[in-house]
C-alpha positions as CSV (number, residue, x, y, z in Angstrom):
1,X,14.5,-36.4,-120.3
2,X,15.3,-35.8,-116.6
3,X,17.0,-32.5,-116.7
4,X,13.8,-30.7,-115.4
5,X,11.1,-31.7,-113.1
6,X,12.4,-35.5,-112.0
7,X,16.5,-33.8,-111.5
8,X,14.8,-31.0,-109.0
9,X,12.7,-33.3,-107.1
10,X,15.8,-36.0,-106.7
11,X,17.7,-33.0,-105.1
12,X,15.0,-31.6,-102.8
13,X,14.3,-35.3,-101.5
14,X,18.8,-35.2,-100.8
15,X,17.8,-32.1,-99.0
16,X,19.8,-30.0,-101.4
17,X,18.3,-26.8,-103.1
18,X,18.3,-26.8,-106.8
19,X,19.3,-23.2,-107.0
20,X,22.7,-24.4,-105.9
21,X,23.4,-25.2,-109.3
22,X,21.8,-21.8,-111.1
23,X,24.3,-20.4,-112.9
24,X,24.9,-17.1,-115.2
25,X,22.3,-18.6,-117.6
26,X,18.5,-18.5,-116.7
27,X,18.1,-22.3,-118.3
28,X,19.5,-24.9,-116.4
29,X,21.8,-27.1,-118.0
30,X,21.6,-30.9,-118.7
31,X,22.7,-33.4,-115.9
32,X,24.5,-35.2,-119.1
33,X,26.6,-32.5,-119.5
34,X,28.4,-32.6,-116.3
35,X,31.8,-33.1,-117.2
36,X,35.3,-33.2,-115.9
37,X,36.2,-31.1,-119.4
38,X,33.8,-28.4,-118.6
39,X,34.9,-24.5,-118.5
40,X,33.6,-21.3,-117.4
41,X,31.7,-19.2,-120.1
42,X,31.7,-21.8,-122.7
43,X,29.3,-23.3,-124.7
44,X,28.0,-26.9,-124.5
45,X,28.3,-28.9,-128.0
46,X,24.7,-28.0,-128.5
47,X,24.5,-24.4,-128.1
48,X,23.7,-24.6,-124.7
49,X,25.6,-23.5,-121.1
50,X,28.2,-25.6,-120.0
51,X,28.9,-26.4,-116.3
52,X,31.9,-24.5,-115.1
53,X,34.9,-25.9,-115.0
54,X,34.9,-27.2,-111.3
55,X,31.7,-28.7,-111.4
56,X,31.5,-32.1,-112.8
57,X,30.0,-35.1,-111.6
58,X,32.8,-36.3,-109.3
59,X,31.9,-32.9,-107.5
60,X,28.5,-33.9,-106.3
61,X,27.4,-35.4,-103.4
62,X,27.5,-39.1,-104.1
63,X,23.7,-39.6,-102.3
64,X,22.9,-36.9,-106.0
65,X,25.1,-39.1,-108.2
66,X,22.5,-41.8,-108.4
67,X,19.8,-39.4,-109.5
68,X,21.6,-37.8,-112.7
69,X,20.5,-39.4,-116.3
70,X,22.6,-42.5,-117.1
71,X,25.1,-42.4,-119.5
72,X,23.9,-44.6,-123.0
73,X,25.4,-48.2,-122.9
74,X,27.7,-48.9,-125.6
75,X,25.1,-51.2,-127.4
76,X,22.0,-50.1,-129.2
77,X,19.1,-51.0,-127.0
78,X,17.6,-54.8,-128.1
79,X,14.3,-56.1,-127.4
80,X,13.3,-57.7,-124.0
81,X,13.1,-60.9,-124.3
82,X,9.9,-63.0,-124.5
83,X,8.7,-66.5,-123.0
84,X,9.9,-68.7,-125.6
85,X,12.5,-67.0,-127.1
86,X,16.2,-68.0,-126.9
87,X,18.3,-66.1,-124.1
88,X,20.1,-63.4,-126.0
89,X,24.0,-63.6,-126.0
90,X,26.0,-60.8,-124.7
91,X,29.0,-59.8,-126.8
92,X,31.6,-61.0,-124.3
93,X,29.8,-64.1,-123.6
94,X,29.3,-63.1,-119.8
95,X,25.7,-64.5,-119.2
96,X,25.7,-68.0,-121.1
97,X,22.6,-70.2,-120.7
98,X,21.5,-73.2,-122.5
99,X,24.7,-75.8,-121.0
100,X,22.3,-78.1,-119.9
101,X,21.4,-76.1,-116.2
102,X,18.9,-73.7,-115.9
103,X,19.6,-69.7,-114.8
104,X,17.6,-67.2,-112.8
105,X,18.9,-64.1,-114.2
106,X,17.8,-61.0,-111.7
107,X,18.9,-57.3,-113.2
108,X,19.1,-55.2,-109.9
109,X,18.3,-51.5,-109.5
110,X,21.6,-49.6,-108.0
111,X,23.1,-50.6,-104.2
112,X,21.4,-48.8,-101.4
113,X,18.2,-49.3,-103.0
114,X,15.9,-51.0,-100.8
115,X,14.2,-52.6,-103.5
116,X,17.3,-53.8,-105.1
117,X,18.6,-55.0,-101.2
118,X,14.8,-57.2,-101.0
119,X,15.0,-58.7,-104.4
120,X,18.8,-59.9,-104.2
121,X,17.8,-61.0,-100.7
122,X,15.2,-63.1,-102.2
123,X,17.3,-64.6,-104.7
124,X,20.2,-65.5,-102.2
125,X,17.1,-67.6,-100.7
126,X,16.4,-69.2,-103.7
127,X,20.1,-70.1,-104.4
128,X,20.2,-71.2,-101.4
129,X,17.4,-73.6,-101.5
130,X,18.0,-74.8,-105.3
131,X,21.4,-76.0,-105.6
132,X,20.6,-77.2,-109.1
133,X,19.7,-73.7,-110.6
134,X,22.1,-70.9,-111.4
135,X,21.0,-67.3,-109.6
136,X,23.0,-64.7,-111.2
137,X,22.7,-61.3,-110.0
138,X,23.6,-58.3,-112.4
139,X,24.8,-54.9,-110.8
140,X,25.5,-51.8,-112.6
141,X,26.8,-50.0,-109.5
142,X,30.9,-49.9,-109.2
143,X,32.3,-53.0,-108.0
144,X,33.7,-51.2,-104.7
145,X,30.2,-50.5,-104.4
146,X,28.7,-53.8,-104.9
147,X,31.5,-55.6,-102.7
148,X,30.3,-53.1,-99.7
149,X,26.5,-53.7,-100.5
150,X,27.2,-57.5,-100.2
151,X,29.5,-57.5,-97.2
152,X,26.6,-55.6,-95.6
153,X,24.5,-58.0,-96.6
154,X,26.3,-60.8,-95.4
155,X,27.8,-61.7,-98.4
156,X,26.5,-63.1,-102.1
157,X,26.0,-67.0,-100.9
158,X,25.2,-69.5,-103.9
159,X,24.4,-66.1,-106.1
160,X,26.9,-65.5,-108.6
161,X,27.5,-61.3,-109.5
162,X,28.5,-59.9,-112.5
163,X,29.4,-56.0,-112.8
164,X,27.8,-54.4,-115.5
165,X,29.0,-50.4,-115.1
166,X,28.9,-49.7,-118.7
167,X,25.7,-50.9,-119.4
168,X,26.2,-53.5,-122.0
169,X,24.3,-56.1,-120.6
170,X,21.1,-54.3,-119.2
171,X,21.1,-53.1,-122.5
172,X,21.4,-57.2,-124.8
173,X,18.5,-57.5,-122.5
174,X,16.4,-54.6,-123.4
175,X,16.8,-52.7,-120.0
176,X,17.2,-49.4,-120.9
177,X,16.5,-46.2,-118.6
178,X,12.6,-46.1,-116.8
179,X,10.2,-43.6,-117.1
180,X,10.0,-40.6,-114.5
181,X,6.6,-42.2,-113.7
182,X,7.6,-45.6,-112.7
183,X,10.2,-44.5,-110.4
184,X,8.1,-41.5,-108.8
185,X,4.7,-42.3,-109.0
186,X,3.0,-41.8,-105.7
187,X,2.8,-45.4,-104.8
188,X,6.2,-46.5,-105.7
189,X,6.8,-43.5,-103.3
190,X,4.9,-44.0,-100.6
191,X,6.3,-47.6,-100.4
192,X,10.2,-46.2,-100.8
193,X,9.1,-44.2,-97.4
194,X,7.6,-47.4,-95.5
195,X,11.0,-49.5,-96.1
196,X,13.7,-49.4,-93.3
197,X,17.4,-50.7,-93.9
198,X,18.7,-48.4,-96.9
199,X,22.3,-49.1,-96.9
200,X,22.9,-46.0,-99.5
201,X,24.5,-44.2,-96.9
202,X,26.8,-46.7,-95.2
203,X,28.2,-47.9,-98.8
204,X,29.1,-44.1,-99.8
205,X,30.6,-43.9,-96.9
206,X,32.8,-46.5,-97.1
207,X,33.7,-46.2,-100.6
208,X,34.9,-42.5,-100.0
209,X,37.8,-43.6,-97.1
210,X,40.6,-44.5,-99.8
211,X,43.5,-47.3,-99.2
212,X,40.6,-50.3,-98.5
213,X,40.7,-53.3,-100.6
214,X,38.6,-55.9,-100.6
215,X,36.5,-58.7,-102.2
216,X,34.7,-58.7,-105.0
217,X,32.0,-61.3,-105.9
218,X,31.8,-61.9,-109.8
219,X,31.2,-65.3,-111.9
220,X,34.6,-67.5,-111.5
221,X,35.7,-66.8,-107.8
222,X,36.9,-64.2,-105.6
223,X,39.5,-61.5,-106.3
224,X,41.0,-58.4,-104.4
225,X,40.0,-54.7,-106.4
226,X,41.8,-51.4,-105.8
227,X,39.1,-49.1,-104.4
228,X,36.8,-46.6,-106.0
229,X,38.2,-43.1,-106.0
230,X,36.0,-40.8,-103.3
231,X,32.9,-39.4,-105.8
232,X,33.6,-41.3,-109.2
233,X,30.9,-40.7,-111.5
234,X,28.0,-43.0,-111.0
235,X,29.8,-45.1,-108.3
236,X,26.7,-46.0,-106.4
237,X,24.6,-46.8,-109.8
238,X,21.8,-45.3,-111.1
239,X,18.2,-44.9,-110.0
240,X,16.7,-44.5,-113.3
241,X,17.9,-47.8,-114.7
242,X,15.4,-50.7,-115.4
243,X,15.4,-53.6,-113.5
244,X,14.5,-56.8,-114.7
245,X,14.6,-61.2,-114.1
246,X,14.4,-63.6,-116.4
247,X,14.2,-67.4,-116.0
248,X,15.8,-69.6,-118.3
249,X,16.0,-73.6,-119.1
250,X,18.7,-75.5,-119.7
251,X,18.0,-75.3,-123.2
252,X,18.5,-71.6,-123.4
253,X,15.0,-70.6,-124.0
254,X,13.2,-68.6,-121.9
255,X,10.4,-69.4,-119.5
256,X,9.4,-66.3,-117.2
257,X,10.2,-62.7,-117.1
258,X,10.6,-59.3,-118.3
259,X,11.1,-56.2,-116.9
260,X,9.9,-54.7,-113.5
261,X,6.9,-52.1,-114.3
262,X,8.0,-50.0,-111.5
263,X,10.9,-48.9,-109.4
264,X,9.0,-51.2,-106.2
265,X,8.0,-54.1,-108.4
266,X,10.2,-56.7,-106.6
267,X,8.9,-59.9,-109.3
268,X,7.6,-63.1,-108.2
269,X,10.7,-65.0,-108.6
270,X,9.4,-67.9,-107.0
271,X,7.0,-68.2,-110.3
272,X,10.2,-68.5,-111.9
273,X,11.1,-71.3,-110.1
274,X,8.2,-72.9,-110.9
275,X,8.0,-72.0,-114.1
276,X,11.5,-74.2,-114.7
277,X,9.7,-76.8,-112.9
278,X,11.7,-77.1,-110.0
279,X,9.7,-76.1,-107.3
């Protein structure tokens, strides 16, 4: 789905050309087909070229990482939940709503984004200021990652974090990958240009120096993590992955949300607040 047009573009806008990765074979192969296993002269599973063997993912730049298709979560794709509906349940119980306090659930796009950096900011602010509500903040970038975005940003505050690299709970929640459209269409563009403050850079770079330990920030405290090998598939997230925020009661039913309709929508998650009555 991205192999063509939306791959080329995400490596011109890196600044890197896309015949760097032309090959013996006149068709380009699949960015899902980069893999560690990879060897010269052989065929892909489907008939197609194969990377050679040195080129895999962890071979890439890390600013071209984010850009590649996602890999398919572990869990078929469920529906996104409606106003009214009960919060759907996980299958290891990792977001649990309905104990009597309400949650602001916010599913952020991957660290460095600007986007993701404004809406997480805006939660913090609301966690901040609501003491009685639960802000959980779901981030499918590596937890190296994530601990670098946040001790950029000052750290998580009142907001809980939960790591979600495979997937799983993006996809319980109906988050699958967005269209080319939403992410590059020229507004959503335009806007990417205007913001100032991209950390992308600054958490590459320190997840790339090995031997640094740190914290991590995930629902039921603090803990120390071994660092994220330099260039380790997906390590800064994915752009392609939908974002999303739901507001919840204590009851477990759902009162506001869905899924962001582009890659700039940041949601009005002070309507959620309201919509729990709290505001």
């Amino acid at each position: 789905m991205f192999s063509g047009f939306a791959t080329k573009l995400a490596l011109k806008k890196v600044g890197i050309s896309a015949d760097t990765f032309s090959f013996a074979s006149p068709a380009a192969p699949s960015p899902t087909k980069l893999s560690g296993d990879s060897s010269p002269d052989k065929d892909g599973d489907d008939g197609g070229p194969s990377w050679p063997a040195w080129m895999s993912v962890k071979s890439l730049p890390m600013s071209v990482q984010p850009w590649l298709a996602p890999p398919p979560p572990p869990i078929p794709l469920g529906p996104l939940p409606g106003v009214g509906t009960v919060a759907p349940m996980d299958r290891d119980r990792k977001i649990v709503c309905g104990g009597g306090r309400p949650v602001l659930i916010v599913f952020l796009r991957c660290v460095g984004c600007a986007f993701a950096q404004k809406t997480f900011l805006a939660l913090r602010t609301l966690a901040n200021r609501h003491q009685n509500l639960t802000c959980l903040a779901i981030s499918h970038s590596s937890p190296a990652a994530t601990q670098k975005w946040l001790d950029l940003l000052g750290g998580p505050w009142s907001v809980d974090v939960l790591i979600d690299e495979d997937l799983s709970l993006y996809a319980t929640w109906g988050l699958g990958p967005s269209t080319i459209w939403s992410v590059l269409n020229p507004s959503t563009q335009v806007q990417a240009w205007k913001e100032k403050g991209w950390l992308g850079a600054q958490v590459a770079e320190a997840i790339q120096k090995k031997g640094t330990t740190g914290r991590t920030y995930q629902t039921g405290g603090t803990g120390v993590i071994d660092p994220t090998e330099a260039g380790a598939a997906m390590v800064m997230g994915n752009k392609w992955q939908s974002a999303g925020a739901w507001a919840v009661d204590g009851k477990g039913v759902v009162v506001w949300g869905g899924k962001a309709e582009r890659a700039d929508d940041l949601m009005d998650l002070d309507a959620a607040v309201r919509a729990l009555g709290l505001a």
